[in-house]
N, C-alpha and C positions, 0 to 999 in steps of 0.2 A: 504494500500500500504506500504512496504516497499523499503528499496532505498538496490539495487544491493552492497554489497558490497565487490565486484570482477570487479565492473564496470570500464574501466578505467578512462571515460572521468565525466563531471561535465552537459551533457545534462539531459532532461527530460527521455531520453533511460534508466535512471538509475534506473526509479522507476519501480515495479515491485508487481501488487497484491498478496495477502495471497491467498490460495487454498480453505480457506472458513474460516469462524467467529472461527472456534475451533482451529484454527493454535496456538500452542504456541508460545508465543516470547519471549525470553530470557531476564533476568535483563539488564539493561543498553543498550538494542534496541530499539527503535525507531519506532513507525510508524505513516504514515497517515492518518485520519480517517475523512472521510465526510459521513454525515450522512442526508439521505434524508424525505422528511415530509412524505412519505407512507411508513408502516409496511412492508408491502407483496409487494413484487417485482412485477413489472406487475397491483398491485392493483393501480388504479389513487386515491382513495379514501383516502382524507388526517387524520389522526392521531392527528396532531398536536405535540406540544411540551409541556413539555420536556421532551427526552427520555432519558434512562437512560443503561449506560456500567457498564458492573459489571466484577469482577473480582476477581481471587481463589488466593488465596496463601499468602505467610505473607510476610513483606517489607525485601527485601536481608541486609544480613552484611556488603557484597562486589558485586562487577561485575566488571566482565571483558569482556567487547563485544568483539568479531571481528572485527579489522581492516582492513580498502582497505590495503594491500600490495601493492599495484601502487605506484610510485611515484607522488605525487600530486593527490593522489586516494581521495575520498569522504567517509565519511561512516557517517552513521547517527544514533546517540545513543540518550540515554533519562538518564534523572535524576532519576535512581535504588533507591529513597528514597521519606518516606514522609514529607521529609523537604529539605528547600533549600540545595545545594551543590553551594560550591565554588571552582569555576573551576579553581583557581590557585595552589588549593589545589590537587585537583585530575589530575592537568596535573602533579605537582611535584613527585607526588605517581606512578604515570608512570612510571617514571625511563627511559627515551625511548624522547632520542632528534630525533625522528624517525619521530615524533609529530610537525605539525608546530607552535603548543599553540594557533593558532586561532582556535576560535565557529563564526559558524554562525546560526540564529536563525532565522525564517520570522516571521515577525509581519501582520495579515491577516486585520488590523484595519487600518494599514497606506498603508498596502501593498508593503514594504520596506522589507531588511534584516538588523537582529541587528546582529552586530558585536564586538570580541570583544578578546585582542589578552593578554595571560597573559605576554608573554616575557618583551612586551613594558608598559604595565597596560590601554591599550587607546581601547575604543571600545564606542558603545552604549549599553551595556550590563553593568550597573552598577556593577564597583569592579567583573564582573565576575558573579555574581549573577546566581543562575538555579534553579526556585522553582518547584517542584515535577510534574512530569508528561508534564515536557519540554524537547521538542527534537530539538535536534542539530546538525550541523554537525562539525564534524572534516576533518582535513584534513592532509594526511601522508604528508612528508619531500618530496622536491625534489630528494633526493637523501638518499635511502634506500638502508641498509646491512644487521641489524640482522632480521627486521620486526619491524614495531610499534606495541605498542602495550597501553594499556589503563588500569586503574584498578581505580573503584571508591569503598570509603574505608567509612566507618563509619567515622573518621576524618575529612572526607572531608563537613560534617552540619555541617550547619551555621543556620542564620536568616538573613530577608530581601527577595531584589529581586524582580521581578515582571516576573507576568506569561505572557506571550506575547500566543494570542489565540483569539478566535472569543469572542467582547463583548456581555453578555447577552441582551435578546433585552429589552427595556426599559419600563416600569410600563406605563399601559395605562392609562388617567389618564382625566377629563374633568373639563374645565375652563369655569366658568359661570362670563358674564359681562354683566352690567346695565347700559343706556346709557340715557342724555337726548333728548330730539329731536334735537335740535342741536349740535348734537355727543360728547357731554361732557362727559365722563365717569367719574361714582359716584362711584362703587362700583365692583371689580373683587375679585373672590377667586378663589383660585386651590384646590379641596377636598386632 
């Protein structure tokens, strides 16, 4: 899925699927991806995990997404690099008070939104933080003239940050305990 970014409002109306897995998507966009445990559509026969997205091309220098031109439009871009970006870095490189310097990010673990605003420096998104292959949204100025606009710059890596994303699921793992007859436990290990 990606998010409509000509959509005016901020509903779930905005998302909007790829026409199939070969869809290109430009540096600095954004999308959704849920990934289900059968291969084959229609097939119930599970696969299991982990499956794996692959992907052609080499890490951009720059990107410039497209911006909602709405006033208070949405648009939803990604971190164009394989390292963190600091987004107080790449709103300044903007050039474009068009921008209202908030990100907003869903964390699917707490199922909250991180927030995180560079003008003021206050958010849950530590310092701004956006480690590669996090998507976000921005959101246009209440009031637009020339158009916002966006540009993420080589400048703009850093280090740090935390990837906000589905946690991996955790090592299976069995616990062996020895007990006496009157329920004392002697002896527990976790392999």
């Amino acid at each position: 899925w990606t998010w409509d970014d000509s959509f005016p409002g901020d509903s779930s109306l905005g998302w909007k699927p790829v026409a199939d897995l070969d869809t290109t998507i430009s540096a600095g966009h954004a999308f959704l991806l849920y990934v289900f445990n059968e291969d084959i559509f229609g097939d119930s026969t599970s696969r299991g995990f982990p499956k794996l997205l692959t992907m052609d091309g080499s890490p951009a220098d720059a990107a410039s997404p497209d911006i909602n031109q709405n006033p208070n439009g949405f648009t939803l871009v990604g971190n164009p690099f394989p390292a963190t970006v600091n987004w107080n870095e790449a709103y300044q490189n903007s050039g474009s008070n068009e921008l209202s310097g908030s990100i907003y990010t869903f964390d699917p673990v707490s199922s909250e939104w991180k927030t995180y605003n560079s003008e003021t420096g206050v958010g849950d998104l530590t310092n701004g933080l956006l480690k590669p292959f996090q998507g976000f949204f921005v959101q246009s100025a209440d009031s637009i003239s020339s158009g916002p606009s966006l540009a993420f710059e080589s400048n703009d890596v850093t280090t740090g940050g935390e990837f906000y994303g589905k946690n991996p699921p955790k090592s299976p793992y069995i616990r062996f305990e020895i007990s006496t007859k009157d329920g004392h436990l002697t002896k527990r290990t976790v392999p």
